[in-house]
Backbone as a chain_set.jsonl record, in Angstrom:
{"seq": "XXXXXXXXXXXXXXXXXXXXXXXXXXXXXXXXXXXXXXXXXXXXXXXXXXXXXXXXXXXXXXXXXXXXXXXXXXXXXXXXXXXXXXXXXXXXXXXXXXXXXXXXXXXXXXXXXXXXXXXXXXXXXXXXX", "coords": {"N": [[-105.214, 44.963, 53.073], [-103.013, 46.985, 50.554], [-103.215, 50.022, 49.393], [-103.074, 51.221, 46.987], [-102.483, 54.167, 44.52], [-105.339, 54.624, 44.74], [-106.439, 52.699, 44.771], [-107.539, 49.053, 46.172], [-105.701, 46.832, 46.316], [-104.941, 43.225, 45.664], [-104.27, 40.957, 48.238], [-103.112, 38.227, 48.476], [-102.113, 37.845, 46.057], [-99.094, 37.671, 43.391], [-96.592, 40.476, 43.472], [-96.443, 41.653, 41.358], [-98.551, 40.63, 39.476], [-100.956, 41.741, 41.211], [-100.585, 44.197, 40.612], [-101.275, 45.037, 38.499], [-104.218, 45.262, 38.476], [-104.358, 48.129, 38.931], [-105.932, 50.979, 36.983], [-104.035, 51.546, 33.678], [-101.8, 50.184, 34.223], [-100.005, 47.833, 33.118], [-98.644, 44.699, 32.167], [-95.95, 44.912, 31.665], [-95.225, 46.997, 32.389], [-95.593, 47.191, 35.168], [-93.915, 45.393, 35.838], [-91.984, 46.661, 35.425], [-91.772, 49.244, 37.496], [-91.703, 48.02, 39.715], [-88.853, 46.667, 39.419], [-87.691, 49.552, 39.365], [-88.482, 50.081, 42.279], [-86.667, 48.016, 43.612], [-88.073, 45.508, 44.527], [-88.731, 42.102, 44.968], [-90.468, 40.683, 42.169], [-91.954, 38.223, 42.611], [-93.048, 37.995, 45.086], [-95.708, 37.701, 47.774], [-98.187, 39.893, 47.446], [-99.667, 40.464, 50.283], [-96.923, 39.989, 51.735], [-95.784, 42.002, 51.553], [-93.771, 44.637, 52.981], [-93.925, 48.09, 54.796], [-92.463, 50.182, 53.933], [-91.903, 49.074, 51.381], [-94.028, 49.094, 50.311], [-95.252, 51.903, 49.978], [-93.046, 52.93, 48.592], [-93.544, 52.216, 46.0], [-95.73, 53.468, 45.828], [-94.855, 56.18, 45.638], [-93.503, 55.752, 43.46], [-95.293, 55.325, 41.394], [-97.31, 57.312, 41.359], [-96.115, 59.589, 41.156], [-94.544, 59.083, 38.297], [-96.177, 58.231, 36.493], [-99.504, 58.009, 34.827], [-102.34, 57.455, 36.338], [-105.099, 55.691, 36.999], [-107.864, 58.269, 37.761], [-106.659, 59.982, 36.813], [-105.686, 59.347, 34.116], [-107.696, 58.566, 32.861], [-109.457, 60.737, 32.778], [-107.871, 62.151, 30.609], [-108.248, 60.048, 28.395], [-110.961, 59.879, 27.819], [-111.218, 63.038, 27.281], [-110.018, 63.013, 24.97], [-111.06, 61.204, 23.283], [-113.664, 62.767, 23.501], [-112.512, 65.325, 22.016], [-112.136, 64.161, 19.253], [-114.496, 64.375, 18.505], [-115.702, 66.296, 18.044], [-114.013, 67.433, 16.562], [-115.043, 65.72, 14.528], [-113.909, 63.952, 12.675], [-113.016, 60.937, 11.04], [-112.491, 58.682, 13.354], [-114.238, 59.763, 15.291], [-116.82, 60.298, 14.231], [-117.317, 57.671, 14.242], [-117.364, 56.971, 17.046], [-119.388, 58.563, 17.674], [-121.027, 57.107, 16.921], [-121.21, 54.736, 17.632], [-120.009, 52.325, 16.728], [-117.463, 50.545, 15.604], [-114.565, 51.378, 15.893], [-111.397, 50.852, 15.089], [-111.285, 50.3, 12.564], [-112.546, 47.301, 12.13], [-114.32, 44.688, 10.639], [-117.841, 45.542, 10.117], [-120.252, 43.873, 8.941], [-120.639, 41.436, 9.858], [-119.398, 40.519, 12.492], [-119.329, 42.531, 14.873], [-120.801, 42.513, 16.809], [-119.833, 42.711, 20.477], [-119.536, 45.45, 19.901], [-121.992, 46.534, 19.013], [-124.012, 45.984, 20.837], [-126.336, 43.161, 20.874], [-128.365, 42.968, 18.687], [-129.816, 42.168, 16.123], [-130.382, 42.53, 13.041], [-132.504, 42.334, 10.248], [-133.512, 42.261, 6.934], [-137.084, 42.079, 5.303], [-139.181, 41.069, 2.996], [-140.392, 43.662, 2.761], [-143.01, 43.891, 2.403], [-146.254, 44.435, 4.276], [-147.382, 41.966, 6.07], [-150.713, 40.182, 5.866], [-153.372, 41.504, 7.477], [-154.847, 39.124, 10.142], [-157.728, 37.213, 9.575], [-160.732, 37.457, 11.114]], "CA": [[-105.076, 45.149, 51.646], [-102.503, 47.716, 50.31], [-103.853, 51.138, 49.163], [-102.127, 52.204, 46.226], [-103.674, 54.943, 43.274], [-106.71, 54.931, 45.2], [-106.657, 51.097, 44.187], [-107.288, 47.752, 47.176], [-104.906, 45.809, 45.339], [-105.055, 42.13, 46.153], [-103.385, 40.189, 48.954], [-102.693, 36.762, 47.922], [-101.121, 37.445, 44.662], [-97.528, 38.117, 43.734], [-96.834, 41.78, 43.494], [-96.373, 41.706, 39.238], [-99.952, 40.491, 38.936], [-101.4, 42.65, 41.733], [-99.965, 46.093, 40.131], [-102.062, 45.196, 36.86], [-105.247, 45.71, 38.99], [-104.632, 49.445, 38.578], [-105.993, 50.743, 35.557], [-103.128, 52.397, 33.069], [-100.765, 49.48, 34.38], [-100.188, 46.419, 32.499], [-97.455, 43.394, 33.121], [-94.957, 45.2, 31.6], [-95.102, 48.932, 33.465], [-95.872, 46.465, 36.721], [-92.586, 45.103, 36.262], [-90.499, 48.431, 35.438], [-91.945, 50.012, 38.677], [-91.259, 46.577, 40.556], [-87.795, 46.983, 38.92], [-87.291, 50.456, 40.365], [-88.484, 49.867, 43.203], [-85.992, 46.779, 44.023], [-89.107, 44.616, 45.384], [-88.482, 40.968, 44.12], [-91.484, 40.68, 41.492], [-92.709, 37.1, 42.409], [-93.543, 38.14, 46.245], [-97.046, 38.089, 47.566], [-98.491, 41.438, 48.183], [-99.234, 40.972, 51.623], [-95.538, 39.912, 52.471], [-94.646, 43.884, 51.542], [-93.105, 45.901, 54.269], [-94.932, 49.811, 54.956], [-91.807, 51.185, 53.397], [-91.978, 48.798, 50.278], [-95.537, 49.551, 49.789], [-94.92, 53.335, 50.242], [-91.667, 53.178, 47.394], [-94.7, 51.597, 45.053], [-96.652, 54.613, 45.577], [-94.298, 56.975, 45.835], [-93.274, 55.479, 42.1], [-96.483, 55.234, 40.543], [-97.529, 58.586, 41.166], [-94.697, 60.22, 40.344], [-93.881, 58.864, 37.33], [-97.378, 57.902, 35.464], [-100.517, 58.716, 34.968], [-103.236, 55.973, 36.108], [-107.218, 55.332, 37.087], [-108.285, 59.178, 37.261], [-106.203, 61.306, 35.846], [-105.749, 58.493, 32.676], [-109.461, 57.933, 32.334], [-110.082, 61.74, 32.287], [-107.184, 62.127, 29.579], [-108.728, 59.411, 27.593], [-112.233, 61.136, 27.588], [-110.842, 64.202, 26.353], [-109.089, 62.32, 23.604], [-112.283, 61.094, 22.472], [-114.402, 63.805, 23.134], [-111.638, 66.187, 20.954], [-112.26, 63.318, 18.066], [-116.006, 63.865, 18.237], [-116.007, 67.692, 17.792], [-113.452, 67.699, 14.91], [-116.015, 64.88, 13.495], [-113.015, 63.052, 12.045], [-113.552, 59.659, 11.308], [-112.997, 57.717, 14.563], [-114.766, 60.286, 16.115], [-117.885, 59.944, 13.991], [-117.41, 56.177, 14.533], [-117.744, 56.844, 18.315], [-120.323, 58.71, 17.757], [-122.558, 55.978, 15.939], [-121.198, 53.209, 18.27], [-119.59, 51.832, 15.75], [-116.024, 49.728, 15.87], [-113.252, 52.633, 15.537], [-110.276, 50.59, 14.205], [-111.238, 49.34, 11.35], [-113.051, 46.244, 11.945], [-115.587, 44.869, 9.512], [-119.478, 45.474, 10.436], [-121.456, 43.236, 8.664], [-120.882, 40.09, 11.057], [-118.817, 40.247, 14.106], [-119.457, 44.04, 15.828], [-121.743, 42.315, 18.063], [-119.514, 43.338, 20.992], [-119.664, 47.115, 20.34], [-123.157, 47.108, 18.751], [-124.834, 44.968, 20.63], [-127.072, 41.75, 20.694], [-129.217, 43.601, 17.849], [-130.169, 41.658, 14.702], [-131.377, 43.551, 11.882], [-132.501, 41.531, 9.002], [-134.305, 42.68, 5.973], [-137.808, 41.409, 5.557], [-139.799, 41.28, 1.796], [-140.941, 44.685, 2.307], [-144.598, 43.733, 2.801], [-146.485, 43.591, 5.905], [-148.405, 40.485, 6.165], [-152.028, 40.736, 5.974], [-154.237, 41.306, 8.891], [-155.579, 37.984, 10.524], [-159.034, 36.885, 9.639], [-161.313, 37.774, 12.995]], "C": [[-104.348, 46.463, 51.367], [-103.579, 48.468, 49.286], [-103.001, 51.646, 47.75], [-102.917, 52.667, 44.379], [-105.023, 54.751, 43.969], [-107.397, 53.174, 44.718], [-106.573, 50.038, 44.829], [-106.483, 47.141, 46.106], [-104.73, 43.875, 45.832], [-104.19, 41.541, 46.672], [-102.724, 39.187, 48.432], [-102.166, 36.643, 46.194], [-100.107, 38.466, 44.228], [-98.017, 39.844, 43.4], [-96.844, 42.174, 41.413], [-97.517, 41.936, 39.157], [-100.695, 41.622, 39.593], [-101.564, 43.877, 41.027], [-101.205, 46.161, 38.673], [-103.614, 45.406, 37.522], [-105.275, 47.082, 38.632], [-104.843, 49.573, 37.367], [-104.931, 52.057, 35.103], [-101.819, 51.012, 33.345], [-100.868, 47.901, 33.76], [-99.027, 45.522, 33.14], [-96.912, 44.035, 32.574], [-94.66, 46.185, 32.281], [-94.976, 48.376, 34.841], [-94.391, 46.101, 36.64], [-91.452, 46.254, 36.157], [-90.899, 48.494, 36.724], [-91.449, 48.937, 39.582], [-89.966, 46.752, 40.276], [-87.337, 48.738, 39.542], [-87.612, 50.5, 41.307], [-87.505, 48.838, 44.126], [-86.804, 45.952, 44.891], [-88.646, 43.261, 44.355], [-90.114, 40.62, 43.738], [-92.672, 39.747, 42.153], [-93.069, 37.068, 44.217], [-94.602, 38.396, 46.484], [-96.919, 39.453, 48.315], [-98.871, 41.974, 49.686], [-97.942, 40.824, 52.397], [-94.412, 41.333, 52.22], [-94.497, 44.726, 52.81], [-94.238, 47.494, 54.074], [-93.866, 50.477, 53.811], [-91.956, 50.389, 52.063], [-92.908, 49.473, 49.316], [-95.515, 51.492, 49.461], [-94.194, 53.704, 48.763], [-92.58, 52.767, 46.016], [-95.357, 52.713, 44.447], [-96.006, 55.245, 44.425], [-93.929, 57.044, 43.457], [-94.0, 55.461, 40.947], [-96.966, 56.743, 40.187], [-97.078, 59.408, 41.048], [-94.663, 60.549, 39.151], [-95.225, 58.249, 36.187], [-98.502, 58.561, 35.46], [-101.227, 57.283, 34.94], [-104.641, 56.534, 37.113], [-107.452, 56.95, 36.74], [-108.206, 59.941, 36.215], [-106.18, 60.709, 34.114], [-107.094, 59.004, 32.292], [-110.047, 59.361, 32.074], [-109.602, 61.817, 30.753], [-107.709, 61.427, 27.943], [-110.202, 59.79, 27.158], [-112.115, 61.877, 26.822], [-110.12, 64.125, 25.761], [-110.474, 61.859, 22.871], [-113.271, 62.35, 22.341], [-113.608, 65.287, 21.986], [-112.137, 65.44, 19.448], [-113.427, 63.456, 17.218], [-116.486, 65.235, 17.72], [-115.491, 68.106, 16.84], [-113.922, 67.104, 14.01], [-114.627, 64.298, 12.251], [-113.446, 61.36, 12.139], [-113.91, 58.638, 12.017], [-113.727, 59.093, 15.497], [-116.406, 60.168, 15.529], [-118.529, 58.698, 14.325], [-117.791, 55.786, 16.053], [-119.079, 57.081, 18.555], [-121.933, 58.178, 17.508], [-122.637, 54.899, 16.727], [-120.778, 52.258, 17.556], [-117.692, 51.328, 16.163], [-115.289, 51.065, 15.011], [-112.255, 52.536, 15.128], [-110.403, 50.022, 13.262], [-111.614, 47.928, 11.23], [-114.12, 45.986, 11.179], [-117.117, 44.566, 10.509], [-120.047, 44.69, 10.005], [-121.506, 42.057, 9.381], [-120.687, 39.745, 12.286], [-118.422, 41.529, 14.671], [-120.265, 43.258, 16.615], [-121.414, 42.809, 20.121], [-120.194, 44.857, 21.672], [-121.723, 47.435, 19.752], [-124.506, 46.633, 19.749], [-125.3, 43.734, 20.069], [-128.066, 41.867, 19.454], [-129.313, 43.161, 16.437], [-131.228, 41.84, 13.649], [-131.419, 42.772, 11.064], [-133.513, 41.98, 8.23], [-135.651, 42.28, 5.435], [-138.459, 41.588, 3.455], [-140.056, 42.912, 1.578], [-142.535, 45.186, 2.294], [-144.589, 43.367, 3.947], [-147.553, 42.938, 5.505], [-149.792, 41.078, 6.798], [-152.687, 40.543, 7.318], [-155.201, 39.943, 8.847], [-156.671, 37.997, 10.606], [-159.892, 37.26, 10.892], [-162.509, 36.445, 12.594]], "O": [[-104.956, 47.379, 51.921], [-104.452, 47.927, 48.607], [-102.277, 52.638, 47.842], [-103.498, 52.007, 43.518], [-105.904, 54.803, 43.112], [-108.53, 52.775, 44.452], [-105.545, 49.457, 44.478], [-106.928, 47.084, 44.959], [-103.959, 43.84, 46.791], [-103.172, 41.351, 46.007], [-101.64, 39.412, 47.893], [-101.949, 35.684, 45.453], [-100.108, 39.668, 44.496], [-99.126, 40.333, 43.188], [-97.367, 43.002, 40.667], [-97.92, 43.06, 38.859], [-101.125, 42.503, 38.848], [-102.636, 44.472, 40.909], [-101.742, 47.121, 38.119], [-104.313, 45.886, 36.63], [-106.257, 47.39, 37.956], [-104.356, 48.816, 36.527], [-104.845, 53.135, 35.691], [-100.91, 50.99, 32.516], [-101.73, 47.056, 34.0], [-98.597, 45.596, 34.291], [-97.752, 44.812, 33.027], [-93.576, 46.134, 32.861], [-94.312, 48.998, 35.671], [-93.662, 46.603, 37.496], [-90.397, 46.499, 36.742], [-90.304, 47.634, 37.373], [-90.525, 49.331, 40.293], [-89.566, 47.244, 41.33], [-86.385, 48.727, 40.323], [-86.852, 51.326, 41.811], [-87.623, 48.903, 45.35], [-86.332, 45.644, 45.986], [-88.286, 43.41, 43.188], [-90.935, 40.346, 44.613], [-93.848, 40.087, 42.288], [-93.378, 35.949, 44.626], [-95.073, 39.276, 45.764], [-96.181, 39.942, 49.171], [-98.668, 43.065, 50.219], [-97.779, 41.367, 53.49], [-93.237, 41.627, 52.44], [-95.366, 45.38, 53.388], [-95.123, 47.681, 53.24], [-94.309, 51.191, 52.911], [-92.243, 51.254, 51.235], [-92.806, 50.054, 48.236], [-95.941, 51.949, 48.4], [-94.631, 54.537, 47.969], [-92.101, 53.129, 44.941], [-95.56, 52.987, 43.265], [-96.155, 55.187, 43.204], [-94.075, 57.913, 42.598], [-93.578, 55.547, 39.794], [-97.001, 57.244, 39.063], [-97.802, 60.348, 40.719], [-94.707, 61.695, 38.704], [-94.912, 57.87, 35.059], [-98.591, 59.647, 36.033], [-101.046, 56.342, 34.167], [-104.892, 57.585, 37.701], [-107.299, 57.214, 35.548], [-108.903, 60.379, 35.299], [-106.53, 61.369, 33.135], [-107.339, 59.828, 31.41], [-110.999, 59.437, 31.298], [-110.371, 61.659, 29.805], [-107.639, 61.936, 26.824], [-110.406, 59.979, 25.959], [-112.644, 61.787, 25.714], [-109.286, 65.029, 25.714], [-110.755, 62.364, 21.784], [-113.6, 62.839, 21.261], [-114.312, 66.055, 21.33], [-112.501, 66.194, 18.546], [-113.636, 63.095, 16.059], [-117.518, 65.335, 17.058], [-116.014, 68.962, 16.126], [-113.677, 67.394, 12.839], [-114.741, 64.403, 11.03], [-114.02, 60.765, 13.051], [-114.868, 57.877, 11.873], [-113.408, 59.04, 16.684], [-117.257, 59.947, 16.39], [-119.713, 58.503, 14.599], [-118.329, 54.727, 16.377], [-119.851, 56.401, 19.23], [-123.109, 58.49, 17.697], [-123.613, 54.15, 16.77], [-121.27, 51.157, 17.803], [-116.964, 51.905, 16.971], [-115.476, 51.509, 13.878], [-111.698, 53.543, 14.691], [-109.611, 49.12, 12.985], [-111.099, 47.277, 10.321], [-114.919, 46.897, 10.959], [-117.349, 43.668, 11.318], [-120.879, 44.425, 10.872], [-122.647, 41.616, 9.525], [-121.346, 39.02, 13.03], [-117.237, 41.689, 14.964], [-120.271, 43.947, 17.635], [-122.312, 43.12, 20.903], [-120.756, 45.277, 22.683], [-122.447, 48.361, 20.116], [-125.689, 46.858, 19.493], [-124.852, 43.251, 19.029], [-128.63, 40.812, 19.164], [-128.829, 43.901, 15.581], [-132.39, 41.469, 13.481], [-130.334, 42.225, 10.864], [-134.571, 42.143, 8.837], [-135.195, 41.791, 4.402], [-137.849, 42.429, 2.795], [-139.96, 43.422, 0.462], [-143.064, 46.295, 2.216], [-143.855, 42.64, 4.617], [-148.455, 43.292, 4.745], [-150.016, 41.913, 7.675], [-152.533, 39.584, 8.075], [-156.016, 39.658, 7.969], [-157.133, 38.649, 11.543], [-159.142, 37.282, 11.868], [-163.317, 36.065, 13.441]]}, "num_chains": 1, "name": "protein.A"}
């Protein structure tokens, strides 16, 4: 299994799809780097040469930022959000949907399985003994 970003990337499928295993890389960035690299896209990943695999790297880490260094970046994009208490940062802070989606029916996702429903207001009398 090729090694690349600190990422097993999967044998048996072409090298396009493979590349989207890393996180920060989607199908389109998979095919630029595939594209500078001159690897033909639709090849499986174990039919790559040492030096192909290598020119992959060599390209990735170079020229992006992906799994660590992203995922810190993105952290301290939220955590900045949460200390200036700006709106999506309050919204993180509640657990709450951050682009603008509506709450009252379909957050279940980000809020949870959690169904709050409003009751009369009375508690029902204690059962006879």
């Amino acid at each position: 299994m090729p090694r690349i970003a600190g990422v097993n990337i999967p044998e048996k499928k072409q090298v396009l799809i493979s590349l989207t295993y890393i996180y920060g890389i989607g199908r389109n960035l998979a095919k630029e780097v595939v594209d500078k690299a001159g690897i033909d896209p639709f090849k499986k990943t174990n039919e790559l040469t040492e030096k192909e695999v290598a020119r992959l790297k060599n390209i990735i880490e170079s020229d992006y930022k992906v799994e660590g260094q992203l995922r810190r970046e993105v952290l301290a994009n939220i955590k900045r959000l949460k200390e200036i208490k700006c709106h999506r940062g309050i919204r993180h802070l509640k657990g709450l949907p951050v682009r603008g989606q509506k709450t009252r029916k379909n957050s279940r996702t980000i809020r949870g399985n959690v169904k709050k429903t409003v009751g009369s207001g009375r508690k029902a009398p204690p059962a006879p003994k």
